[in-house]
FIKOLZA-1660 file (N, C-alpha, C; in steps of 0.1 Angstrom, whole numbers, plus 5000, padded with zeros to 4 digits):
% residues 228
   i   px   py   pz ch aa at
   1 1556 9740 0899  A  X  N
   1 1556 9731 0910  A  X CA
   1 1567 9736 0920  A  X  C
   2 1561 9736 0935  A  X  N
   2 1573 9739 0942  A  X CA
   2 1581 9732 0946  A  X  C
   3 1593 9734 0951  A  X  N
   3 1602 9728 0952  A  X CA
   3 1605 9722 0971  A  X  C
   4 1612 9712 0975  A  X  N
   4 1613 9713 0990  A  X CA
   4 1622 9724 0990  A  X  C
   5 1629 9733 0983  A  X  N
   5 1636 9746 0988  A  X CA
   5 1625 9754 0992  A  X  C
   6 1620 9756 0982  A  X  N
   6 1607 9768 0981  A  X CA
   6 1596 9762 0992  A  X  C
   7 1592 9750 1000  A  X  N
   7 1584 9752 1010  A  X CA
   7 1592 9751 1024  A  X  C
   8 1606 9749 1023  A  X  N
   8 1613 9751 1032  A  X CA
   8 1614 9763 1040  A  X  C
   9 1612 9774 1025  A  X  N
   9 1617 9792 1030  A  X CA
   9 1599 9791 1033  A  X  C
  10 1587 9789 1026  A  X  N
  10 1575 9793 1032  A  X CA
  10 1577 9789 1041  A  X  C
  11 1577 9779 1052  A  X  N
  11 1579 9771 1066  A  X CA
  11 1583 9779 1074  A  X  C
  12 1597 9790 1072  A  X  N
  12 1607 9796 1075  A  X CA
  12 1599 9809 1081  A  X  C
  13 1592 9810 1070  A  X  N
  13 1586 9826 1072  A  X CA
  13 1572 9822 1079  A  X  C
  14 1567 9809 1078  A  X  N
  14 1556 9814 1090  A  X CA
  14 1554 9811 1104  A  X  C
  15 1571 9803 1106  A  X  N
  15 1578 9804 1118  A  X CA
  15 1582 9815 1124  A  X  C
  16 1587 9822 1115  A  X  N
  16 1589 9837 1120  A  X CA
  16 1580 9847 1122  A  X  C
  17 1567 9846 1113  A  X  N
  17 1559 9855 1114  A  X CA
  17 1551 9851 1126  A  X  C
  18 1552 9838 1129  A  X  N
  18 1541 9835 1145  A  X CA
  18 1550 9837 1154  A  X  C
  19 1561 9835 1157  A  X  N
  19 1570 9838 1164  A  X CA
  19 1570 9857 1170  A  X  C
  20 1576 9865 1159  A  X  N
  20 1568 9874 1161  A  X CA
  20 1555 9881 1168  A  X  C
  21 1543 9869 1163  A  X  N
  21 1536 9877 1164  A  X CA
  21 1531 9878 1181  A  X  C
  22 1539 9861 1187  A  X  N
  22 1539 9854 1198  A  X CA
  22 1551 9865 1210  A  X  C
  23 1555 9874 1202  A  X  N
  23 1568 9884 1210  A  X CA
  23 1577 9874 1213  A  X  C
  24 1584 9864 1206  A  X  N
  24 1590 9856 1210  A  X CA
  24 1600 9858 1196  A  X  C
  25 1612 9854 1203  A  X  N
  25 1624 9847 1193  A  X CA
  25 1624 9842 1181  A  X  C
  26 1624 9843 1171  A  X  N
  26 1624 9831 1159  A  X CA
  26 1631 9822 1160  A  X  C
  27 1642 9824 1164  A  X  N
  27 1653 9813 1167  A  X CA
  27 1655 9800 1176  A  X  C
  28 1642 9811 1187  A  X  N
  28 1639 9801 1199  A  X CA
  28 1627 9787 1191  A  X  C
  29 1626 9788 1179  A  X  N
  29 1618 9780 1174  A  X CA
  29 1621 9774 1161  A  X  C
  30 1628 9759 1164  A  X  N
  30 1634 9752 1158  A  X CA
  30 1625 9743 1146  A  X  C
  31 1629 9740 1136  A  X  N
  31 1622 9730 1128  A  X CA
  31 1629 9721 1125  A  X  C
  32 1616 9710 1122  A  X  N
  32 1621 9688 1125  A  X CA
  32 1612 9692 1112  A  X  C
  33 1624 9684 1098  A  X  N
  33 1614 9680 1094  A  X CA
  33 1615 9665 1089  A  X  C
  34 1599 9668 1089  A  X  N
  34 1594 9650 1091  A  X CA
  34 1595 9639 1077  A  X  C
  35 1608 9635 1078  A  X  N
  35 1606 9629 1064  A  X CA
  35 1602 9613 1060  A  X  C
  36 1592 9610 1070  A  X  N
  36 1587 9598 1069  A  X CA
  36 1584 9597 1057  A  X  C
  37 1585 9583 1051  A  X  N
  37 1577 9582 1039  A  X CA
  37 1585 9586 1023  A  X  C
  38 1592 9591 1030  A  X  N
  38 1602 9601 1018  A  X CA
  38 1614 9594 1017  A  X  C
  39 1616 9596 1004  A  X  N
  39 1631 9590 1002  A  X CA
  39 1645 9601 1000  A  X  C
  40 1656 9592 1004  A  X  N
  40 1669 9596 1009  A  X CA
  40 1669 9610 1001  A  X  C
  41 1662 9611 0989  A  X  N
  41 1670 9621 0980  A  X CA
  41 1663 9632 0982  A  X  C
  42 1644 9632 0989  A  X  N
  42 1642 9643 0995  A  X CA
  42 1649 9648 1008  A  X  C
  43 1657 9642 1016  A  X  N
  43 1662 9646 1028  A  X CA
  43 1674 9654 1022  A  X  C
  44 1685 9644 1010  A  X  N
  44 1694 9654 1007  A  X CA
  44 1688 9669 1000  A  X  C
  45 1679 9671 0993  A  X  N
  45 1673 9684 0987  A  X CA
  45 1670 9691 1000  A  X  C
  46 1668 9691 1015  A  X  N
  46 1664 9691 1022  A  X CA
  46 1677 9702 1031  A  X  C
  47 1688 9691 1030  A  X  N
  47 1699 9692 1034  A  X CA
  47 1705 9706 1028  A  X  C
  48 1706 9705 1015  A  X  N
  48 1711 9712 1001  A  X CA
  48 1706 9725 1005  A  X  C
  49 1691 9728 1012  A  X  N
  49 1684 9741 1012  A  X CA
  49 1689 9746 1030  A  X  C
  50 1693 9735 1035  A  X  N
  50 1698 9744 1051  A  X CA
  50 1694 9735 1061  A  X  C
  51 1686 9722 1057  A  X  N
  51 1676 9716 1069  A  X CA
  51 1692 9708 1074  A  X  C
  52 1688 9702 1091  A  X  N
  52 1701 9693 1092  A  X CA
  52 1696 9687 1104  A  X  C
  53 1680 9685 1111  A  X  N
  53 1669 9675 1117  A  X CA
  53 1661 9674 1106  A  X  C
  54 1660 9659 1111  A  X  N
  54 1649 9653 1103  A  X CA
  54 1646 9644 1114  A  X  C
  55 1628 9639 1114  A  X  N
  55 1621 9630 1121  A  X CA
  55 1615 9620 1116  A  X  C
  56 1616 9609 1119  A  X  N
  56 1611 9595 1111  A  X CA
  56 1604 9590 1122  A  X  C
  57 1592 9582 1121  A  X  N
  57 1583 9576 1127  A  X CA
  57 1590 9561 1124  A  X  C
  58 1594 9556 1115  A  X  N
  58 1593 9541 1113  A  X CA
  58 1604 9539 1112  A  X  C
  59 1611 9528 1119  A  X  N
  59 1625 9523 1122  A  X CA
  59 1634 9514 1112  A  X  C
  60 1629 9506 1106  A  X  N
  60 1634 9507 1096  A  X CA
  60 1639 9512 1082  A  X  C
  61 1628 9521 1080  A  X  N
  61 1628 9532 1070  A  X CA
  61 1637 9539 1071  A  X  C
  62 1641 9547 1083  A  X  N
  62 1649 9556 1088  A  X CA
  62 1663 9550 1086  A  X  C
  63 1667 9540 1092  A  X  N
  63 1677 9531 1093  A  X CA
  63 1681 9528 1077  A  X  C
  64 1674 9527 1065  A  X  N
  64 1682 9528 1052  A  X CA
  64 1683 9541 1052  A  X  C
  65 1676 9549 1054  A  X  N
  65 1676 9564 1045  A  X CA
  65 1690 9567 1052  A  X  C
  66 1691 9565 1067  A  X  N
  66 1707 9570 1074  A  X CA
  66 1721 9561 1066  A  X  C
  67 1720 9550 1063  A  X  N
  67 1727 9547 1054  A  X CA
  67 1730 9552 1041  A  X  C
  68 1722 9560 1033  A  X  N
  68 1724 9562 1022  A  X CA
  68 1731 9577 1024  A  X  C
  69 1728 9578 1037  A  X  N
  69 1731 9594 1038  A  X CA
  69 1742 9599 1047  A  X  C
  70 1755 9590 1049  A  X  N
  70 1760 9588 1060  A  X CA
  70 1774 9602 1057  A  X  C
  71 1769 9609 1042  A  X  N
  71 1782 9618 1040  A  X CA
  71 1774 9633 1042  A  X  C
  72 1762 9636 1050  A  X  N
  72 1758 9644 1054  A  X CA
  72 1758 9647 1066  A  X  C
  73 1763 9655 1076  A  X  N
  73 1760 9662 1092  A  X CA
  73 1747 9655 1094  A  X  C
  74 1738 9651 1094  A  X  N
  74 1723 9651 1096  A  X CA
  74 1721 9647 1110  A  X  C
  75 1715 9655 1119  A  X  N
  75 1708 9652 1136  A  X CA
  75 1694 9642 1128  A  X  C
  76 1694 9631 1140  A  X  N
  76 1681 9624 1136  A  X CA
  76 1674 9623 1146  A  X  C
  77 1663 9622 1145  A  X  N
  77 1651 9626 1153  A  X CA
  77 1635 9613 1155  A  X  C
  78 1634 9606 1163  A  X  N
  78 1626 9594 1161  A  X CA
  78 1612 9601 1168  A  X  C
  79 1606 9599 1160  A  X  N
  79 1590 9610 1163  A  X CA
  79 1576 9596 1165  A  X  C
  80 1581 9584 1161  A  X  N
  80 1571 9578 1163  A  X CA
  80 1571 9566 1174  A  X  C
  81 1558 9559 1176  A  X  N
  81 1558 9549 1188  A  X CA
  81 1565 9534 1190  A  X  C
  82 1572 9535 1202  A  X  N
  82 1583 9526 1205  A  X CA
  82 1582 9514 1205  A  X  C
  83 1587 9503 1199  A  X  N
  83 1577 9488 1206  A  X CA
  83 1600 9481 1217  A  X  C
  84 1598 9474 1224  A  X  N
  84 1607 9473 1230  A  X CA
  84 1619 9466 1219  A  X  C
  85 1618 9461 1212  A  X  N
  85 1623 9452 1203  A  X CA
  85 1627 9463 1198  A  X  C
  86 1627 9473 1196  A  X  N
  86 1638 9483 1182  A  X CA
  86 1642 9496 1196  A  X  C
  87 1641 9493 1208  A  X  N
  87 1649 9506 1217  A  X CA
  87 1669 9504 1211  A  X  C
  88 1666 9491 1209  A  X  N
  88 1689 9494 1207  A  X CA
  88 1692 9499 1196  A  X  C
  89 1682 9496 1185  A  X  N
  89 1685 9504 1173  A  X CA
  89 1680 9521 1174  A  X  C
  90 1668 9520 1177  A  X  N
  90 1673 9535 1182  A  X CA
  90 1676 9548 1192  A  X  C
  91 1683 9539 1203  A  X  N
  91 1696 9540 1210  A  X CA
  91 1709 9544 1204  A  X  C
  92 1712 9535 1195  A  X  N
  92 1722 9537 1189  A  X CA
  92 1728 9546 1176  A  X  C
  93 1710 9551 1172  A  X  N
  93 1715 9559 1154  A  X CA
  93 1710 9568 1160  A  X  C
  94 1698 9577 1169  A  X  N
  94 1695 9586 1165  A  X CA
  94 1698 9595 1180  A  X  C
  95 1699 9613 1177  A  X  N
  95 1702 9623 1186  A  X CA
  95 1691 9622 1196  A  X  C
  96 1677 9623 1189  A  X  N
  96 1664 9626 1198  A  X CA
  96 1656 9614 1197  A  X  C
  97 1649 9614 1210  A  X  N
  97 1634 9604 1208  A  X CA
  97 1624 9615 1214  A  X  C
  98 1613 9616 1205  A  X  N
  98 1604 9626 1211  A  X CA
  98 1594 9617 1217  A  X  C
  99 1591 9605 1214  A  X  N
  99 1579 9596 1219  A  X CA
  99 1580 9585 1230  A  X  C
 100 1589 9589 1240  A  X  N
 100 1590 9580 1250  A  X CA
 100 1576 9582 1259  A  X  C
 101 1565 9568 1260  A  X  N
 101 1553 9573 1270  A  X CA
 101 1558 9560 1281  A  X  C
 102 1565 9557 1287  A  X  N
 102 1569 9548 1297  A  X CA
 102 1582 9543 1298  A  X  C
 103 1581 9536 1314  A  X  N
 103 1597 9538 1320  A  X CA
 103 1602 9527 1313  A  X  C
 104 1600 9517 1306  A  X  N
 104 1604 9508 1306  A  X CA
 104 1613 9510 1294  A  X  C
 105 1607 9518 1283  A  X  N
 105 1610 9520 1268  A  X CA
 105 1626 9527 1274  A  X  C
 106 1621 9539 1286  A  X  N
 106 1630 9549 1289  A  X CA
 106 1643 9544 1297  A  X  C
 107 1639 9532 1304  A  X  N
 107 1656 9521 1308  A  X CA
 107 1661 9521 1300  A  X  C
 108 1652 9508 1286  A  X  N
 108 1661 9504 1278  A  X CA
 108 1670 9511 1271  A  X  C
 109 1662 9525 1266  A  X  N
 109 1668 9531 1255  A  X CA
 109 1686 9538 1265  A  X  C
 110 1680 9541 1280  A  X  N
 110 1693 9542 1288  A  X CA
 110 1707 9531 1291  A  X  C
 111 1700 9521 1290  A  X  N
 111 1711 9507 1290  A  X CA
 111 1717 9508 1278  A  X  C
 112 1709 9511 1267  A  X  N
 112 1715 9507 1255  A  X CA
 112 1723 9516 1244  A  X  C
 113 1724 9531 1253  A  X  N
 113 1729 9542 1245  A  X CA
 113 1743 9541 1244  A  X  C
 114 1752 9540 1232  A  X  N
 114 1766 9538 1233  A  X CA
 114 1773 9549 1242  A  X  C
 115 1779 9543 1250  A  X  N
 115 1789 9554 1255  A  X CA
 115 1800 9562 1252  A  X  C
 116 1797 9559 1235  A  X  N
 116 1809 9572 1224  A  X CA
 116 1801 9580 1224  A  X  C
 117 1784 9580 1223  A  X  N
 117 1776 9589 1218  A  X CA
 117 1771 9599 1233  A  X  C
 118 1767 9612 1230  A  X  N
 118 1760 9620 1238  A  X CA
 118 1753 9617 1243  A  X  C
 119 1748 9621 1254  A  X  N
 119 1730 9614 1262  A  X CA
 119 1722 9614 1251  A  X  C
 120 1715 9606 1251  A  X  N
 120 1701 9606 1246  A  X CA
 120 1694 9618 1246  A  X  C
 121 1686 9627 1237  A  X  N
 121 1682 9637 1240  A  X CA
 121 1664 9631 1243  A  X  C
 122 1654 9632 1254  A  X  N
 122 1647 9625 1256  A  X CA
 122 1632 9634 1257  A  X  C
 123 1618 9633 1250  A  X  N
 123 1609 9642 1255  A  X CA
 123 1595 9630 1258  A  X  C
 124 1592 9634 1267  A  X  N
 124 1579 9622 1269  A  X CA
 124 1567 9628 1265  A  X  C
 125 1561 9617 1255  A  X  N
 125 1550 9620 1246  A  X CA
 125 1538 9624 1258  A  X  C
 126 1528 9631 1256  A  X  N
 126 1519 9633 1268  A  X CA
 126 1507 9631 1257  A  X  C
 127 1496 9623 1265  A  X  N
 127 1484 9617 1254  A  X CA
 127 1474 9635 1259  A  X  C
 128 1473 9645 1254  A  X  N
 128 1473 9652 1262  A  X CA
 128 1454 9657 1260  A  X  C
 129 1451 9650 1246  A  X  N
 129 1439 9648 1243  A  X CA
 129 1428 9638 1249  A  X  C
 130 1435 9622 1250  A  X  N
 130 1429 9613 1261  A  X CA
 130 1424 9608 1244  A  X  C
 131 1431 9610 1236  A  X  N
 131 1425 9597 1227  A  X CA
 131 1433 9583 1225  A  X  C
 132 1421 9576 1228  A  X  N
 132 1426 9559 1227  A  X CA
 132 1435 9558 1218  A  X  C
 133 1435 9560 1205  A  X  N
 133 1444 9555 1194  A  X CA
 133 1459 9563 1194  A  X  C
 134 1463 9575 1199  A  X  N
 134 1469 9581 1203  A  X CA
 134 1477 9571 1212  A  X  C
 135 1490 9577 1216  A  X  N
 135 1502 9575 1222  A  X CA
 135 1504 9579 1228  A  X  C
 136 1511 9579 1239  A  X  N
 136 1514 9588 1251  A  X CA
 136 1509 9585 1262  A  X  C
 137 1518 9592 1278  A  X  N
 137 1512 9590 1286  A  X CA
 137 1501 9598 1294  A  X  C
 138 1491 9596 1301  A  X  N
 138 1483 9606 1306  A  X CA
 138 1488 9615 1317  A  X  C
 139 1482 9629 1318  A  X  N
 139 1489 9641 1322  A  X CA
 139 1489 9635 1339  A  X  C
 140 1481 9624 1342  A  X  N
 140 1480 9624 1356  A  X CA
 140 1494 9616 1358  A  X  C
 141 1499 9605 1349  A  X  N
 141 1509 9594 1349  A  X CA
 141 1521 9604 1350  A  X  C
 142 1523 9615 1345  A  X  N
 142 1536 9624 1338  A  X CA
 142 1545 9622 1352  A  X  C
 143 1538 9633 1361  A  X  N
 143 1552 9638 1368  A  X CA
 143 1560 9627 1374  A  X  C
 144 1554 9611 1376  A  X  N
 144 1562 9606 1379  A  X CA
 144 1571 9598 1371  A  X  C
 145 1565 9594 1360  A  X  N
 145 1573 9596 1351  A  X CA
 145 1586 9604 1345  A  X  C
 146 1582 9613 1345  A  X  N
 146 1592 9622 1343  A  X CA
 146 1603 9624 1355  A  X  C
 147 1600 9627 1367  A  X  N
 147 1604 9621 1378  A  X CA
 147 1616 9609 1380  A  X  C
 148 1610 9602 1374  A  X  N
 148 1624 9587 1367  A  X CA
 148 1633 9585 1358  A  X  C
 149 1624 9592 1349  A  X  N
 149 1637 9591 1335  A  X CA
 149 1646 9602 1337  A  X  C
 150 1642 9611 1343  A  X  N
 150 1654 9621 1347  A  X CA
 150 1667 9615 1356  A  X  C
 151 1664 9607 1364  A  X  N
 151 1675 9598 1367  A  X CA
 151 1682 9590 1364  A  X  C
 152 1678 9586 1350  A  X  N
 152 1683 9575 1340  A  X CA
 152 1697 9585 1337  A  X  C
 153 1707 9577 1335  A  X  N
 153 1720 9580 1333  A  X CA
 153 1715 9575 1316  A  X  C
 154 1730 9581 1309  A  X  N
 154 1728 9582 1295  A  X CA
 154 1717 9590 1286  A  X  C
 155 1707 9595 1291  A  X  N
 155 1695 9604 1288  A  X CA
 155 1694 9615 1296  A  X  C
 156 1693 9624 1286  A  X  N
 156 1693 9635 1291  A  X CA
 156 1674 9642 1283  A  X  C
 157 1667 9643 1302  A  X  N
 157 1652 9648 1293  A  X CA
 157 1652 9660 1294  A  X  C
 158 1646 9666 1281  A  X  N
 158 1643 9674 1279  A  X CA
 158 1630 9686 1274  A  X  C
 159 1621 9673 1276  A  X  N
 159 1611 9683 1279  A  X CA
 159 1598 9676 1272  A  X  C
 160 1583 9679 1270  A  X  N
 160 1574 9669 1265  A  X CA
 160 1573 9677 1248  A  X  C
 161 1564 9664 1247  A  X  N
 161 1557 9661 1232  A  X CA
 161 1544 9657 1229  A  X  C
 162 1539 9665 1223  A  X  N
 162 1523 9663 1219  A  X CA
 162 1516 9662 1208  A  X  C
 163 1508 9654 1204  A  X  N
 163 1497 9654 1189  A  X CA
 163 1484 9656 1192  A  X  C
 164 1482 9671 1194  A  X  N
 164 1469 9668 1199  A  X CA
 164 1458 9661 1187  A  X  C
 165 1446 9661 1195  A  X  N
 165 1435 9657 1183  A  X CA
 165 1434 9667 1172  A  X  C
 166 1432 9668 1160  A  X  N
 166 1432 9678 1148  A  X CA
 166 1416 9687 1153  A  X  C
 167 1422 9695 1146  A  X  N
 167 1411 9706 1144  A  X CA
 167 1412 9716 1144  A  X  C
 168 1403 9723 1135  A  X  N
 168 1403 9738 1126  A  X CA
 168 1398 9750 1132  A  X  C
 169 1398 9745 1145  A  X  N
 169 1394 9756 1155  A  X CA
 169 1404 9763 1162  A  X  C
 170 1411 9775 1163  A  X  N
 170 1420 9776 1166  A  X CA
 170 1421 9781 1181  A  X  C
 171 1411 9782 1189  A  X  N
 171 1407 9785 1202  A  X CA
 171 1409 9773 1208  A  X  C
 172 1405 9758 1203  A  X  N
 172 1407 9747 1206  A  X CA
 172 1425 9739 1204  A  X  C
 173 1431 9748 1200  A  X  N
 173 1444 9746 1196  A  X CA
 173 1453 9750 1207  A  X  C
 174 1447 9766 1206  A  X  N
 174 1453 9770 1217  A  X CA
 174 1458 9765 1231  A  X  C
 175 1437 9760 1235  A  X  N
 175 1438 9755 1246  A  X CA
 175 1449 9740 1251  A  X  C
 176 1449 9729 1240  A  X  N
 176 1455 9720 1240  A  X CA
 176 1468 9720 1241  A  X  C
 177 1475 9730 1232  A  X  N
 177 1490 9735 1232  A  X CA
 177 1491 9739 1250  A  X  C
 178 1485 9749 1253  A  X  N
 178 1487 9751 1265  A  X CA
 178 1487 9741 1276  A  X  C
 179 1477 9734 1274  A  X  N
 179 1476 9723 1285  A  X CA
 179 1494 9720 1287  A  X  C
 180 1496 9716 1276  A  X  N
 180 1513 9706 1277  A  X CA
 180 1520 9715 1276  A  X  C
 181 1522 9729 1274  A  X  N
 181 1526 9739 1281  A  X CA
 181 1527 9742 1295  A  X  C
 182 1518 9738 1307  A  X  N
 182 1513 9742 1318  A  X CA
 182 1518 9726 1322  A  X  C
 183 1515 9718 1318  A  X  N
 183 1518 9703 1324  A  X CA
 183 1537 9704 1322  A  X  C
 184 1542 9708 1319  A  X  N
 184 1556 9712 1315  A  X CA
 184 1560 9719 1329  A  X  C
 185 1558 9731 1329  A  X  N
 185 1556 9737 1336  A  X CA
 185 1556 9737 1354  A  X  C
 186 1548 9727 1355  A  X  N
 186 1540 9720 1370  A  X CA
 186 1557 9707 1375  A  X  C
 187 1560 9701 1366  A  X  N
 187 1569 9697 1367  A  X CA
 187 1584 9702 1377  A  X  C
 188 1588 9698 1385  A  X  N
 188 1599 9704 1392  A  X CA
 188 1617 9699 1384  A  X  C
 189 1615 9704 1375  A  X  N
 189 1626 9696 1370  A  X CA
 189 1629 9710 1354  A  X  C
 190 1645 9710 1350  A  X  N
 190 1649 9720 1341  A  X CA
 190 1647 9713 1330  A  X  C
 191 1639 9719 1324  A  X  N
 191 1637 9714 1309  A  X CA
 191 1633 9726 1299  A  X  C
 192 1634 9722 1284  A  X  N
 192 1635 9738 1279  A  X CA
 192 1634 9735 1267  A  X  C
 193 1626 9717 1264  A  X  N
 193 1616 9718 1254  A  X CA
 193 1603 9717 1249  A  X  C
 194 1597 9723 1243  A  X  N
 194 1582 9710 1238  A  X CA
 194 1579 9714 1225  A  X  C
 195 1579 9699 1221  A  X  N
 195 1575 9696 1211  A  X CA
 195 1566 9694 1202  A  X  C
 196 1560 9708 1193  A  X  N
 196 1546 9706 1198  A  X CA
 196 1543 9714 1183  A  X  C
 197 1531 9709 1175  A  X  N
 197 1527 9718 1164  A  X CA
 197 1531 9709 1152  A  X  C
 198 1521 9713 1140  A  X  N
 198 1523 9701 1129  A  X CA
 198 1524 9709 1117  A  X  C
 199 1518 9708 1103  A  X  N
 199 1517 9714 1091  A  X CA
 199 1507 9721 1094  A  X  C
 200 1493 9719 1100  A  X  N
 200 1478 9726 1099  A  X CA
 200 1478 9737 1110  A  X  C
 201 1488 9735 1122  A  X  N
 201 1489 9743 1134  A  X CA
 201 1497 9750 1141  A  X  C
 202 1511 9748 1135  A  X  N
 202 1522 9754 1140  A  X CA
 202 1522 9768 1140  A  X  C
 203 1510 9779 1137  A  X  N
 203 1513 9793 1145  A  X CA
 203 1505 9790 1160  A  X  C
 204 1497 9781 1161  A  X  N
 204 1492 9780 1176  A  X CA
 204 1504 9772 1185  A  X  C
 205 1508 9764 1181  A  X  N
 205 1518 9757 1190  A  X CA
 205 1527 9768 1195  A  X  C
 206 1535 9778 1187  A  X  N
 206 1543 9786 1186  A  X CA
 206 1536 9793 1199  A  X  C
 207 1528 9797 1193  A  X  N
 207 1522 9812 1204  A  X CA
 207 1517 9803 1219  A  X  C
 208 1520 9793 1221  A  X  N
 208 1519 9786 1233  A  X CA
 208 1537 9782 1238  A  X  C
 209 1544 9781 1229  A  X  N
 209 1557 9785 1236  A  X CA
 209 1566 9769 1230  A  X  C
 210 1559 9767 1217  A  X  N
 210 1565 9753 1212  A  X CA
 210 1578 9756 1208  A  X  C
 211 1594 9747 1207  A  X  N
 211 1604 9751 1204  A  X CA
 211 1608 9740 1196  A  X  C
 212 1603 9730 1192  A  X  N
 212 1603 9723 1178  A  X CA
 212 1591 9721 1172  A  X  C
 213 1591 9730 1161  A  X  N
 213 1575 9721 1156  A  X CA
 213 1581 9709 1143  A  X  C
 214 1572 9700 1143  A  X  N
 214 1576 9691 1132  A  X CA
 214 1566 9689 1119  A  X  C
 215 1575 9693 1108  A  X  N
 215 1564 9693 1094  A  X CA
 215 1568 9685 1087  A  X  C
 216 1560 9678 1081  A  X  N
 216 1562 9668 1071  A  X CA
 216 1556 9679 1058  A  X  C
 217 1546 9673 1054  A  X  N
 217 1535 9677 1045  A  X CA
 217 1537 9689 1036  A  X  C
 218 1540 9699 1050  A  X  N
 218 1542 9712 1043  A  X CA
 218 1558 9713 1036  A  X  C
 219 1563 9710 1042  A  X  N
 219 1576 9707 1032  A  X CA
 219 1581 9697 1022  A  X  C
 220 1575 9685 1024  A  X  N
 220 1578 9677 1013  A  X CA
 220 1566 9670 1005  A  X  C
 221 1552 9676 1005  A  X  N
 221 1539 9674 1002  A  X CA
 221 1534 9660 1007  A  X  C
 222 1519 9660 1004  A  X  N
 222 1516 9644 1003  A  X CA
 222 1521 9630 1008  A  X  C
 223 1521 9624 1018  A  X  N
 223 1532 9616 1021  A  X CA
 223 1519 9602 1014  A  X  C
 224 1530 9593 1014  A  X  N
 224 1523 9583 1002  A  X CA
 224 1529 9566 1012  A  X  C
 225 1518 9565 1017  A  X  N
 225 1517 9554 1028  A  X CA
 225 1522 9536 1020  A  X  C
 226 1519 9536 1008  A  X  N
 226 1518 9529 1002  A  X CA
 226 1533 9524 0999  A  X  C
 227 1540 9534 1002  A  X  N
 227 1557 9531 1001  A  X CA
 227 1561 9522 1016  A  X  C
 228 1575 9517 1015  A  X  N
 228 1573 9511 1026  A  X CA
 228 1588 9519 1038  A  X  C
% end
């Protein structure tokens, strides 16, 4: 059975190998991994093999696991959707929010960032597929959006985030990656990330110019919903 060391170094190498094959940097392509669902002691094995981002969707979850783990360096990373009621908590524990889709989430989380800590590192989710159940804002909402939270003091944006719809088509991957590549792009404003690619797609995200992909699955298998 493998180990999270052992799908850490696969991860590693097919970051590099699309990287490569994309004529791009390996380095310029960072890995989140996603340890929703997982407990403290997969993050430390995690830790143990080199990782030192991790991304959590659910706010309380996250908030024990950082407790248990408060004698590790660990950057934290909030990857899932905002409700206004939890912006001060994570305001206040975590480095990144990749899923800001509106100004309002993107005040609070500005009012409420301690002034010992760094800017907020900020990327606004883009719904970039137009599905209902999805999160994010639509590509036509963006620029002004983006447009605003760039003037939020305490945050600092850095660039968008996307989930597109799944699929095993890799021409259809492409296209989507690119879209929020190009919508990035169109923006008048210095930004220099997106966040973009999962376990089933991260050589297409790459080869569109992604600089965090986030993996759960492939690194720490199976996530098991039934936990809380």
């Amino acid at each position: 059975m493998s180990t999270i060391a052992d799908n850490i170094s696969l991860v590693s190498e097919r970051i590099r190998a699309a990287a490569e094959a994309s004529q791009r940097d390996a380095g310029s392509v960072h890995l989140l991994a996603v340890s929703k669902t997982k407990p403290a002691q997969a993050v430390r094995e995690a830790h143990a093999a080199g990782m030192r981002d991790f991304g959590e969707n659910y706010l309380q979850e996250a908030l024990g696991k950082q407790a248990e783990l408060t004698d590790l360096p660990l950057s934290w990373h909030f990857i899932g959707p905002i409700q206004s009621n939890k912006t001060r908590a994570i305001a206040e524990n975590f480095a990144w929010v990749h899923s800001v889709d509106r100004l309002k989430i993107a005040q609070r989380l500005s009012e409420q960032r301690p002034a010992d800590l760094p800017p907020l590192n900020i990327c606004i989710q883009v719904n970039v597929s137009g599905e209902a159940s999805k999160s994010g804002c639509t590509p036509a909402d963006l620029p002004a959006l983006a447009e605003a939270i760039s003037a939020l003091p305490r945050l600092k944006l850095r660039g968008l985030m996307a989930i597109p719809e799944p699929t095993d088509d890799r021409a259809e991957q492409d296209a989507a990656f690119a879209t929020v590549r190009d919508l990035q792009a169109s923006l008048n404003l210095s930004l220099d990330t997106l966040s973009m690619g999962m376990s089933h797609d991260l050589e297409s995200a790459i080869a569109q110019g992604a600089t965090w992909v986030r993996i759960g699955t492939a690194l720490f298998g199976a996530r098991d919903y039934g936990q809380p």
